[in-house]
C-alpha positions as CSV (number, residue, x, y, z in Angstrom):
1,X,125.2,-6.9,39.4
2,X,127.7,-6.2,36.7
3,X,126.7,-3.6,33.9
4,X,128.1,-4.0,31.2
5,X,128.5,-0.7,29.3
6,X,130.2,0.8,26.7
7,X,132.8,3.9,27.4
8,X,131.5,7.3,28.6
9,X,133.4,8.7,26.0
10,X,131.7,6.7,23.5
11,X,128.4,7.4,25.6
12,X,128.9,11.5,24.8
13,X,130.1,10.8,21.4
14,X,126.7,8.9,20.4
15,X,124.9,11.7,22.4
16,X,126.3,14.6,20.9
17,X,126.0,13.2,17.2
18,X,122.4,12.2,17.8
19,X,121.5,15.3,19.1
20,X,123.6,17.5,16.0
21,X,123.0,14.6,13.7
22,X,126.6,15.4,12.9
23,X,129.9,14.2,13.5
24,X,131.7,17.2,12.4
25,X,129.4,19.5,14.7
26,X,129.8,16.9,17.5
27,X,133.4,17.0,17.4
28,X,133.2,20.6,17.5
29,X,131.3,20.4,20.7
30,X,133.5,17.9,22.3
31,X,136.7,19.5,21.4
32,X,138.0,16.1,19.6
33,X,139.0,15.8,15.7
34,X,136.0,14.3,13.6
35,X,137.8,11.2,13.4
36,X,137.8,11.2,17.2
37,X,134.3,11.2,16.8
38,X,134.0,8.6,14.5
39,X,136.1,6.0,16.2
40,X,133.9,6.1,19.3
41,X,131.1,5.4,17.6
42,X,132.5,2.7,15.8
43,X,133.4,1.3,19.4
44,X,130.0,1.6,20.7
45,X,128.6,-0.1,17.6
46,X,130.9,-3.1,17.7
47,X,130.0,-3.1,21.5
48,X,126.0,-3.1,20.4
49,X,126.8,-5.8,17.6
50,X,124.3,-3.1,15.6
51,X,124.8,0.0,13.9
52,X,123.3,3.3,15.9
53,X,123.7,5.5,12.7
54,X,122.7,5.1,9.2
55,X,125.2,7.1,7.1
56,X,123.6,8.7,3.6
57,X,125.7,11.2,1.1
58,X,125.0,14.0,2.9
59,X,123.1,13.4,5.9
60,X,123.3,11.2,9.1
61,X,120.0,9.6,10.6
62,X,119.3,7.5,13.7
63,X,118.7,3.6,13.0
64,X,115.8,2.3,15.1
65,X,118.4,1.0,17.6
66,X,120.2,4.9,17.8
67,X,116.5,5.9,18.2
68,X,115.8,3.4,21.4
69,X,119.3,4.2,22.5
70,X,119.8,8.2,22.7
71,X,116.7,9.0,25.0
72,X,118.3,6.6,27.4
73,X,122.2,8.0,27.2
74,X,120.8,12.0,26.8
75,X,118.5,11.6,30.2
76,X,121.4,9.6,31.7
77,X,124.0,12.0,31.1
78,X,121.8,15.2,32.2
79,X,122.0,12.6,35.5
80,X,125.3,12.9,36.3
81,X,126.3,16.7,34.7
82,X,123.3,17.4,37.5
83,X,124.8,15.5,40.3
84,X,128.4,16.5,39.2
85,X,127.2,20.2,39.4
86,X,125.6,19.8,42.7
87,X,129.1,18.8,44.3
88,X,130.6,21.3,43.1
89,X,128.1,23.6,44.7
90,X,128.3,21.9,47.6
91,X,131.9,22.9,47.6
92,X,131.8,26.2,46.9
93,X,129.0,26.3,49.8
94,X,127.1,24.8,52.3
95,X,128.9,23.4,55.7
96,X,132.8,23.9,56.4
97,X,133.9,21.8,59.4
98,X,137.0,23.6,61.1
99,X,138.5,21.3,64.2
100,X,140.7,23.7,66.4
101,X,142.0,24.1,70.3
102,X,139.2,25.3,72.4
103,X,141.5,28.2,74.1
104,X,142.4,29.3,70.2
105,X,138.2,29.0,69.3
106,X,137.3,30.5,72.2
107,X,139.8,33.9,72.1
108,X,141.1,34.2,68.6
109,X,138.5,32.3,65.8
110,X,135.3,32.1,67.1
111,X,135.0,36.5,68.0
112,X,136.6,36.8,64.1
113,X,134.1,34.5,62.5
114,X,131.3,37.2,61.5
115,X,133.8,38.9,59.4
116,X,134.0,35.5,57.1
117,X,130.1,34.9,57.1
118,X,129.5,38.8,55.6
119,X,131.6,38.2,53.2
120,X,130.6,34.6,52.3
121,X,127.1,34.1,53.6
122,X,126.9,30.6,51.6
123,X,129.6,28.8,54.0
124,X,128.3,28.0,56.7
125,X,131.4,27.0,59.3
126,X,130.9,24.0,61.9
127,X,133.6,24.6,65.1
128,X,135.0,22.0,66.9
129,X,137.5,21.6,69.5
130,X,140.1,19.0,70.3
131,X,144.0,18.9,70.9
132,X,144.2,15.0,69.0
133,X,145.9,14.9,65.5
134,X,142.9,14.3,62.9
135,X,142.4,11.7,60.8
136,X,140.9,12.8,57.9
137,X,140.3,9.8,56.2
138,X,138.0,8.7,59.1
139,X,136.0,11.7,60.4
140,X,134.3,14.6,58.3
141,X,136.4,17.6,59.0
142,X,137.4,19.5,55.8
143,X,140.8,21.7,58.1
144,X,142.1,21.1,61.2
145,X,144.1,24.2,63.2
146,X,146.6,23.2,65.6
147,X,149.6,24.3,67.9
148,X,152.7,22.5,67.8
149,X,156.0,21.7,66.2
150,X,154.4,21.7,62.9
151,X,155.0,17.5,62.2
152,X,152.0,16.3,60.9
153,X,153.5,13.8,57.9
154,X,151.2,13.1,55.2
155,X,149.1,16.1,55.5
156,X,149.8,19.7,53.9
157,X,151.0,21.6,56.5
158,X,151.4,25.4,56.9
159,X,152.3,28.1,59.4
160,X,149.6,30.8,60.2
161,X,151.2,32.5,63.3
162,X,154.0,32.6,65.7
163,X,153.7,34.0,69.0
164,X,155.4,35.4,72.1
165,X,154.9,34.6,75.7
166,X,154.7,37.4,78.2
167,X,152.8,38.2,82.2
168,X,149.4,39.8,81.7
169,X,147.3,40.9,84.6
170,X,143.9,42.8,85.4
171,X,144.0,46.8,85.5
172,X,142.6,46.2,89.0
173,X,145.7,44.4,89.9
174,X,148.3,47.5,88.7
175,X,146.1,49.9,91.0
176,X,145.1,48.5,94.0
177,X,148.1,45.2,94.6
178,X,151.5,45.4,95.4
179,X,153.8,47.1,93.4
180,X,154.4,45.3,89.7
181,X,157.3,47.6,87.9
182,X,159.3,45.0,87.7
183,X,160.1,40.9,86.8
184,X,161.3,41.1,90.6
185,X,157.9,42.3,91.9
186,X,156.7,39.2,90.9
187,X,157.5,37.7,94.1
188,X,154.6,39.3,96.1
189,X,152.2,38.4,93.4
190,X,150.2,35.3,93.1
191,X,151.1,33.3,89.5
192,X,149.0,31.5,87.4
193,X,149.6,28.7,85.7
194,X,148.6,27.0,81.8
195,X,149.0,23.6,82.9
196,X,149.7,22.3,79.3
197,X,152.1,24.6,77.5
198,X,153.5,27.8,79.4
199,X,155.8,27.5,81.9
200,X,156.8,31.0,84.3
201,X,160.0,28.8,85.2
202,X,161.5,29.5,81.5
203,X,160.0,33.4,81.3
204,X,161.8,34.0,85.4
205,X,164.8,32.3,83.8
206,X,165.4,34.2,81.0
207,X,164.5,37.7,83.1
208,X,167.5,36.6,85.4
209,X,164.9,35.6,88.6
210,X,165.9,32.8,90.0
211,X,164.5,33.5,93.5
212,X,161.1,33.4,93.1
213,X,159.4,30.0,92.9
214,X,157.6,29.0,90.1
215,X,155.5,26.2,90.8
216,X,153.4,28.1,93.2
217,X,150.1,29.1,92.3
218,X,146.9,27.4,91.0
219,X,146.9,26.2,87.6
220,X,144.3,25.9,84.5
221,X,144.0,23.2,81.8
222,X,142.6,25.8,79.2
223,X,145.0,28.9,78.4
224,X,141.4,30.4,78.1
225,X,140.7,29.6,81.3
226,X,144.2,31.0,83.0
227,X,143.1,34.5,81.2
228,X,139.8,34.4,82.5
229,X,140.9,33.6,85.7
230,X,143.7,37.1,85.2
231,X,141.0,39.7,84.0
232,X,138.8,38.5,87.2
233,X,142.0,39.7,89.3
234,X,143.2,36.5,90.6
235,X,146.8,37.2,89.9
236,X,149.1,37.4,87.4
237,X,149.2,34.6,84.3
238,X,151.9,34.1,81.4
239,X,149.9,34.6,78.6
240,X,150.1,33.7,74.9
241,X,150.3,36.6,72.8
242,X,147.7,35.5,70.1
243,X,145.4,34.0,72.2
244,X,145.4,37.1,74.9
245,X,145.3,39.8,71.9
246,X,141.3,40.6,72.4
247,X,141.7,40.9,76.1
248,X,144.7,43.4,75.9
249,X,142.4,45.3,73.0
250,X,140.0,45.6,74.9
251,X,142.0,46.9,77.7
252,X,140.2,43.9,80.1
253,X,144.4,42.5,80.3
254,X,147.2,44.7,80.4
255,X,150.8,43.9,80.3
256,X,152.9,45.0,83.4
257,X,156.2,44.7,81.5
258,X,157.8,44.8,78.0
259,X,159.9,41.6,77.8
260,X,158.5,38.6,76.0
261,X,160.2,35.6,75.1
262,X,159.6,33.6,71.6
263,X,156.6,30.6,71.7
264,X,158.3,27.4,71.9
265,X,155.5,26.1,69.2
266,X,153.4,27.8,66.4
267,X,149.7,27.8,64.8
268,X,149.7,25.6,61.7
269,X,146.5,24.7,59.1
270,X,146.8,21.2,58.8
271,X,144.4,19.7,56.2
272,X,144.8,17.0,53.0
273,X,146.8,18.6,50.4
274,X,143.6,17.9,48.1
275,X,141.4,19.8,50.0
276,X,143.0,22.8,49.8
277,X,141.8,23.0,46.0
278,X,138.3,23.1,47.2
279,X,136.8,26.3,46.8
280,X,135.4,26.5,50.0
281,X,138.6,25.2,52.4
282,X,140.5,28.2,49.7
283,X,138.6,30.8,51.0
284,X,138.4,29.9,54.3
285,X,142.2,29.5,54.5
286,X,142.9,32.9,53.0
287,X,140.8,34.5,55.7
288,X,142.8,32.9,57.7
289,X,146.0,34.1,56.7
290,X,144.9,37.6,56.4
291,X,143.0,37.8,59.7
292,X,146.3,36.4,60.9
293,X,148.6,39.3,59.4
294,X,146.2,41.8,60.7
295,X,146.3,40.1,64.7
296,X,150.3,40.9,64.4
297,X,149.4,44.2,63.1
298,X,147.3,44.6,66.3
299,X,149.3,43.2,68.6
300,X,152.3,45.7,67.8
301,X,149.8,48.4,68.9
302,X,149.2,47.1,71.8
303,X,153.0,46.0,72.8
């Protein structure tokens, strides 16, 4: 069914100036000129085909039509200012859906999270985990966090980390295993592998090892997984340096040697450039950002 309605800005106009019975006080209220004022309420009165006002010398009365009219345009206004303010609570609080790689969840966001909640206890964060590019447009997810090359077009992308790539092992496996002072003990060592990004072939290679084969070992889908499978003992695994930086903390990992090489890829936030002027996706983001400076600052310590 088609309403036909006069303007909303003649709607506030008519409100305002019944409620002040005043144009000049209305204006004043609205922020427009007088005249402003006037000229909306001439359009809502041409639109009526009746006068709303009844203009003496000095004073400005409701007509029997304004009289039917404003208790109908005041209550519907209060309608939407209510439902208007109610989004915008809802986007300063309420549920936050973050999609991210479950090895990044699992090792670096998830253990950082109750920082955020203290200090905003009315967002409440939803997690979940896939590797896919998002589309926004189709699913509810307010930010997406992702490892790549950083080319997701249409979207506002930015950097949160870089990384390095370096062998990590169990304490267990320094005291009790063959010697591992060097890139060339690796030989007598079992590797372990991250099936879908790091590769030991390119860390050997640029450590100058090119007799020690590569391929052998068992491998894990998850980096999560590879670094669970490295604190149990299993052998050694080429670990990502922001996703192994609790472990290493925490002394459960250690690193055998001091070269690294650069991350082929980085972390980026990836989210609709709108979004990012919602209060709630803003203060998540700057968490992000500094939780992400103080992870380098930690992982200098423990280098």
């Amino acid at each position: 069914m088609t309403r036909r309605l006069p303007s909303l800005n003649a709607m506030r106009a008519f409100e305002s100036a019944a409620r002040h019975l005043s144009f000049t006080l209305a204006a004043e209220e609205l922020h427009v000129t007088q005249a402003a004022v006037s000229h909306q309420i001439k359009a809502l009165e041409e639109h009526l085909g009746m006068p709303v006002f009844k203009r003496l010398n000095r004073a400005l009365i409701l007509t029997p039509a304004g009289q039917a009219l404003f208790p109908a345009v005041s209550e519907a206004l209060d309608i939407m200012a209510s439902a208007v303010d109610r989004l915008h609570h809802q986007d300063q609080s309420g549920e936050l859906t973050v999609t991210t790689m479950d090895s990044f969840a699992a090792t670096w966001l998830v253990p950082k999270l109750g920082r955020f909640r203290r200090s905003n206890p009315d967002i409440d964060v939803r997690i979940t985990t896939s590797d896919e590019s998002v589309d926004f447009d189709r699913v509810n997810i307010d930010m997406a966090i992702r490892y790549g090359a950083g080319d997701w077009p249409g979207l506002s992308v930015e950097r949160l980390m870089t990384e390095e790539v370096f062998p990590v092992c169990a304490p267990s496996l320094l005291q009790s295993g063959p010697p591992l002072t060097s890139p060339a003990d690796l030989m007598n060592h079992t590797l372990l592998h991250d099936d879908l990004r790091v590769d030991w072939r390119m860390w050997l290679m640029a450590t100058g090892q090119d007799n020690i084969d590569s391929s052998k070992g068992p491998g894990y889908q998850h980096s999560n997984l590879v670094l669970l499978a490295a604190e149990q003992g299993d052998g050694v695994a080429l670990a990502r340096s922001v996703l192994v930086q609790h472990s290493l903390a925490t002394g459960r990992l250690v690193k055998p040697f001091d070269f690294a090489i650069p991350g082929e890829y980085a972390y980026y936030i990836v989210c609709p450039e709108a979004n990012l002027k919602r209060p709630k996706v803003k203060a998540f983001r700057e968490w992000l950002i500094a939780e992400a400076g103080a992870s380098v600052t930690s992982l200098a310590q423990h280098s």
